[in-house]
C-alpha positions as a printed Julia matrix, in Angstrom:
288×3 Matrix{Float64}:
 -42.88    5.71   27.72
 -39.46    3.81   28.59
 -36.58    5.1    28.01
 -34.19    4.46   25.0
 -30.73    4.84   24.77
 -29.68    7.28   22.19
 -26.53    4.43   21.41
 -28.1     1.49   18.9
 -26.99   -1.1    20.79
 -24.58   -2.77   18.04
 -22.9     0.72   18.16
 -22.51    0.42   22.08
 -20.97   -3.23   22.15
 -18.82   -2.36   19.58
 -17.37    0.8    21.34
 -17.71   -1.01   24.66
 -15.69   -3.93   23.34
 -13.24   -1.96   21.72
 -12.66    0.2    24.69
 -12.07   -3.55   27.04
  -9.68   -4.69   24.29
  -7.62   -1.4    24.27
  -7.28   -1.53   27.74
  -6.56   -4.95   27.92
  -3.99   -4.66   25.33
  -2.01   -1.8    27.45
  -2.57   -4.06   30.74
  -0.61   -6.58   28.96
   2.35   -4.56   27.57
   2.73   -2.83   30.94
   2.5     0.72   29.43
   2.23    3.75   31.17
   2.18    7.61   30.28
   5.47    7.9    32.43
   7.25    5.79   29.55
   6.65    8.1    26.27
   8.18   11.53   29.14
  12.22   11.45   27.88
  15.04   12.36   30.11
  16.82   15.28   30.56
  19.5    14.06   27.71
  16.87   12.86   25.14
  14.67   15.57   25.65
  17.73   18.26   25.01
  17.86   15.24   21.91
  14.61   15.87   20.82
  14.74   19.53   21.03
  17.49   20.0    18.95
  15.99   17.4    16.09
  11.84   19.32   16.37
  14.62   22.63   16.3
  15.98   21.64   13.0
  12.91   21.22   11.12
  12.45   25.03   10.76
  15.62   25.29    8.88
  16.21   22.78    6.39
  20.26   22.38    5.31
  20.49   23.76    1.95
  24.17   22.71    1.91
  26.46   19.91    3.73
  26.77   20.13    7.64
  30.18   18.96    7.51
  33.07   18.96    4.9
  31.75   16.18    2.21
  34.85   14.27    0.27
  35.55   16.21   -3.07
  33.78   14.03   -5.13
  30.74   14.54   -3.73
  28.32   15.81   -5.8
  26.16   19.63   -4.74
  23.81   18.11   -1.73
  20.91   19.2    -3.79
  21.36   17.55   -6.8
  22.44   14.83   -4.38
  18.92   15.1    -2.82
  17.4    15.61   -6.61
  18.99   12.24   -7.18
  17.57   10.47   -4.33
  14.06   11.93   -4.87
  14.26   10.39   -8.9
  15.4     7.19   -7.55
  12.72    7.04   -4.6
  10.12    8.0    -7.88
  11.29    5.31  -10.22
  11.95    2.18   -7.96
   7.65    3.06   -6.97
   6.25    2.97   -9.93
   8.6     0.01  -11.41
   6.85   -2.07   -8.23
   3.55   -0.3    -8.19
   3.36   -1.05  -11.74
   4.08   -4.93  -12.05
   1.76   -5.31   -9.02
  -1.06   -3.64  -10.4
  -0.63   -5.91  -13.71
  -0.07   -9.08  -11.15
  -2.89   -7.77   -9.19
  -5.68   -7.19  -11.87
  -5.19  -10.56  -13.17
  -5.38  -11.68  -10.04
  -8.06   -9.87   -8.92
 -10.34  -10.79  -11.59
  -9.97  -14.55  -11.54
 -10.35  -14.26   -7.91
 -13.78  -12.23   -7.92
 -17.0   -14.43   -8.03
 -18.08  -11.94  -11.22
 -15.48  -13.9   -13.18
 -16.92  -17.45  -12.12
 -20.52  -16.27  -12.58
 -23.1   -19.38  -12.84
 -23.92  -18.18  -16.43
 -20.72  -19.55  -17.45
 -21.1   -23.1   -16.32
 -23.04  -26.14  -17.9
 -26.61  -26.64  -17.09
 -26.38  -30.3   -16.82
 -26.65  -30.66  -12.63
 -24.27  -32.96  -11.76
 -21.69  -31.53  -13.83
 -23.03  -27.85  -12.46
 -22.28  -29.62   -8.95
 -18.76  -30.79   -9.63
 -17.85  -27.06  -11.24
 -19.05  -25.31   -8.92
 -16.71  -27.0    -5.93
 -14.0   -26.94   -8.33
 -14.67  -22.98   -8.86
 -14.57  -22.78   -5.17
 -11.43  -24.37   -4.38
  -9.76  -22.22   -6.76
 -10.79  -19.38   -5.62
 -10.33  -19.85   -1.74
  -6.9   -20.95   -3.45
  -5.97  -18.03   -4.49
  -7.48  -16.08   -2.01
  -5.63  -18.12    0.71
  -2.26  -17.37   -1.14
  -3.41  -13.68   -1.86
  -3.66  -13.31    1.92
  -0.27  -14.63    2.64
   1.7   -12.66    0.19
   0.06   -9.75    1.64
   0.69  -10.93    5.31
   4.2   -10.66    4.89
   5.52   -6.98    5.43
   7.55   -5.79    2.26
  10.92   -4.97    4.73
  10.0    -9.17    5.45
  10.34   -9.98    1.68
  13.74   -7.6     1.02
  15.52   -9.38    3.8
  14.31  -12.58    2.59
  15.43  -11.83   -1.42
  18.64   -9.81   -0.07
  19.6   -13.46    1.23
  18.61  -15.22   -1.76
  19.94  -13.11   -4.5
  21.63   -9.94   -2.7
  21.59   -6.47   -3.67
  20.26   -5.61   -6.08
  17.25   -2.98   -7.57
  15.23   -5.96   -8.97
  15.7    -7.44   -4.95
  13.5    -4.22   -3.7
  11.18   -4.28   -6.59
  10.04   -8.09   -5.88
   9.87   -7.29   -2.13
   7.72   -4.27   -2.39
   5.8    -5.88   -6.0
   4.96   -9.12   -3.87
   3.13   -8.2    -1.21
   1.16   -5.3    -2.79
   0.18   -7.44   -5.44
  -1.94   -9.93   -2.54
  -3.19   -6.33   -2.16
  -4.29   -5.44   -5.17
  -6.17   -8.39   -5.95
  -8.31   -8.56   -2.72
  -9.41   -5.3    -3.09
  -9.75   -5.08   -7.05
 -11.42   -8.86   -6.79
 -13.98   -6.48   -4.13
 -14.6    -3.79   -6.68
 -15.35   -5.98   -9.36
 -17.68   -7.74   -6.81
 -19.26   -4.64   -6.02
 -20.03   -3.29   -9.5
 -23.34   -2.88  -10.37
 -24.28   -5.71  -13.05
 -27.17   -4.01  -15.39
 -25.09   -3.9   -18.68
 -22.93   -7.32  -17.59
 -26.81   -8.93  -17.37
 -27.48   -7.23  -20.76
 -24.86   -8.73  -22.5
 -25.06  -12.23  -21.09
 -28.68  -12.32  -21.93
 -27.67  -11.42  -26.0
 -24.91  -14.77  -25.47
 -21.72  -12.51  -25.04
 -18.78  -14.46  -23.54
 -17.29  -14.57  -20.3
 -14.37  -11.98  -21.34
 -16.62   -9.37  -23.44
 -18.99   -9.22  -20.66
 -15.67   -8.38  -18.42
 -14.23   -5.85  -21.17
 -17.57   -3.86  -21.52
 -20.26   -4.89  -18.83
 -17.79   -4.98  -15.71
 -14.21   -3.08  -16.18
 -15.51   -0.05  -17.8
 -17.5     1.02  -14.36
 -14.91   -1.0   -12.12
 -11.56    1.13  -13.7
 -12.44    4.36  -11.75
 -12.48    2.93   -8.16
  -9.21    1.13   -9.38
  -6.95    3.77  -10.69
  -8.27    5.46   -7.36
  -6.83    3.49   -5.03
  -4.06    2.58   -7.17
  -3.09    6.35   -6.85
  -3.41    5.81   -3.16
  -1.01    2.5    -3.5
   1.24    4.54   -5.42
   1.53    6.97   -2.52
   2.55    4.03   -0.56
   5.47    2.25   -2.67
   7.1     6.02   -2.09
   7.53    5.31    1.51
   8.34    1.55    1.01
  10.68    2.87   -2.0
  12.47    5.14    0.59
  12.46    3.2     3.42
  14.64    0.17    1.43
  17.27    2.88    1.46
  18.27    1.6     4.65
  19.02   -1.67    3.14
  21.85    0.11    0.62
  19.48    0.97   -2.23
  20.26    4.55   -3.2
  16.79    6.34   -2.44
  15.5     8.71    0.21
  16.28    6.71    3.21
  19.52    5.53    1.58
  21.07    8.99    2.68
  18.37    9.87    5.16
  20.11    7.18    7.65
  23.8     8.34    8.0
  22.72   11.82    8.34
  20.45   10.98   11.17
  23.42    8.56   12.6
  25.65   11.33   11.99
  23.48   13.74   14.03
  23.16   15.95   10.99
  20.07   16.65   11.67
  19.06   19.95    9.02
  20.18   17.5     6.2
  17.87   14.49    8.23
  15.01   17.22    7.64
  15.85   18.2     4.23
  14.77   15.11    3.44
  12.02   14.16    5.14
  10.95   17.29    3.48
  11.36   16.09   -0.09
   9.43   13.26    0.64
   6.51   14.99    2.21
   6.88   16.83   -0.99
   6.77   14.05   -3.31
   3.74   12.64   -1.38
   1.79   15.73   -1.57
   2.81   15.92   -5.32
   1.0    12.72   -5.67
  -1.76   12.97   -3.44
  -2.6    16.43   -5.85
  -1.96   14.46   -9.02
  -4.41   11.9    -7.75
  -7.0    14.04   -6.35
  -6.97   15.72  -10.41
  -7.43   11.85  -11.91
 -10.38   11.08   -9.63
 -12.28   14.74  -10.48
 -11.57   13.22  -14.1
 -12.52   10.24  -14.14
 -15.67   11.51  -11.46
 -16.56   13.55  -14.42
């Protein structure tokens, strides 16, 4: 009997070619273990940041100026801002992104909508497809563009300002949510969307009741998970001069402070986790 490699072979290409690129990428950058070992300075560095992470500063490190507020409330403060500039972009992307997302699936263009005459079929069907590579093609380039891309772009255009870091994080995860929600409508199993068309519903019932209903789960899922990630983006505009997490997580970082710099990284691992249970509870829900 001849022998047979445990590996299916597409599985052995695939980890054979990923293996060749990985290697091929670190041949090209030059990198070596020898780079990530720190000197004598920057390892005394890191020692004293990892150090700090056990005790958290409950108070300023150094004399604030009078009007400063308690450093937890100031920290309190930082976490609601963080909180509110995510879901004010989370939000108008998800509405941007389910409209999107639903002209841009082939469900919404389904070839029970069009005429039956043929040559009219023809010509809406290739005007159907432009549209949709259209808006797929400009989908993938708002999404191409990192969100730090689009604040430095809008901080030239229009300044500073919290509509400035709304747009830049709203934009890109907008291209975002409509590939993937276009996918999960895609995806949906069609039995009651088929059962209305054949009773002559219209294009939008059949949406409403056939497609959304089954689709909504798997989107408030990941929309949970995209919520998770316009935290971070929300805290890392703080470096831009937009009060949230990374706002004062910078100067006392610069500053060498580093039991405040952990204090709060700490409140937004909490927030994150916060989230992450919140969403785990939604999904049981809407499992059930």
């Amino acid at each position: 009997m001849p022998y047979r490699s445990p590996w299916p072979m597409p599985v052995g290409k695939i980890i054979i070619t990923t293996v060749i690129i990985f290697g091929w990428a670190w041949w090209q950058l030059g990198l070596s273990i020898e780079q990530a070992i720190p000197n004598a300075g920057g390892l005394a560095k890191c020692q004293e940041f990892l150090g700090a992470a056990v005790a958290p500063a409950w108070t300023y490190e150094s004399t604030p100026p009078s009007n400063s507020p308690f450093f937890l409330t100031k920290v309190g403060i930082a976490i609601w801002q963080t909180i509110v500039f995510s879901v004010a972009a989370v939000s108008l992307a998800f509405v941007i992104g389910l409209v999107w997302g639903i002209t841009m699936s082939a469900t919404w263009w389904g070839t029970n909508h069009v005429p039956q005459n043929a040559g009219r079929f023809k010509y809406r069907r290739t005007t159907v497809w432009l549209v949709v590579h259209l808006m797929r093609t400009v989908s993938a380039l708002a999404r191409s563009v990192h969100e730090l891309l689009w604040a430095v772009l809008f901080l030239s255009a229009v300044g500073l300002s919290p509509l400035t870091v709304i747009l830049a994080i709203g934009i890109p995860y907008s291209g975002v949510f409509a590939k993937i929600f276009s996918e999960i409508i895609d995806e949906t199993p069609k039995q009651s969307a088929d059962a209305l068309h054949a009773i002559g519903a219209t294009r939008w019932t059949v949406l409403v009741h056939g497609i959304l209903p089954k689709a909504i789960p798997d989107m408030l899922a990941y929309t949970c998970y995209r919520f998770e990630c316009g935290l971070r983006s929300a805290a890392v505009m703080g470096f831009f001069g937009i009060p949230t997490l990374g706002y004062y997580l910078q100067p006392a970082f610069e500053e060498q402070h580093y039991h405040e710099t952990w204090t709060y990284l700490y409140a937004l691992m909490a927030i994150l986790i916060g989230v992450e249970l919140w969403s785990a509870q939604v999904r049981r829900r809407l499992a059930t």
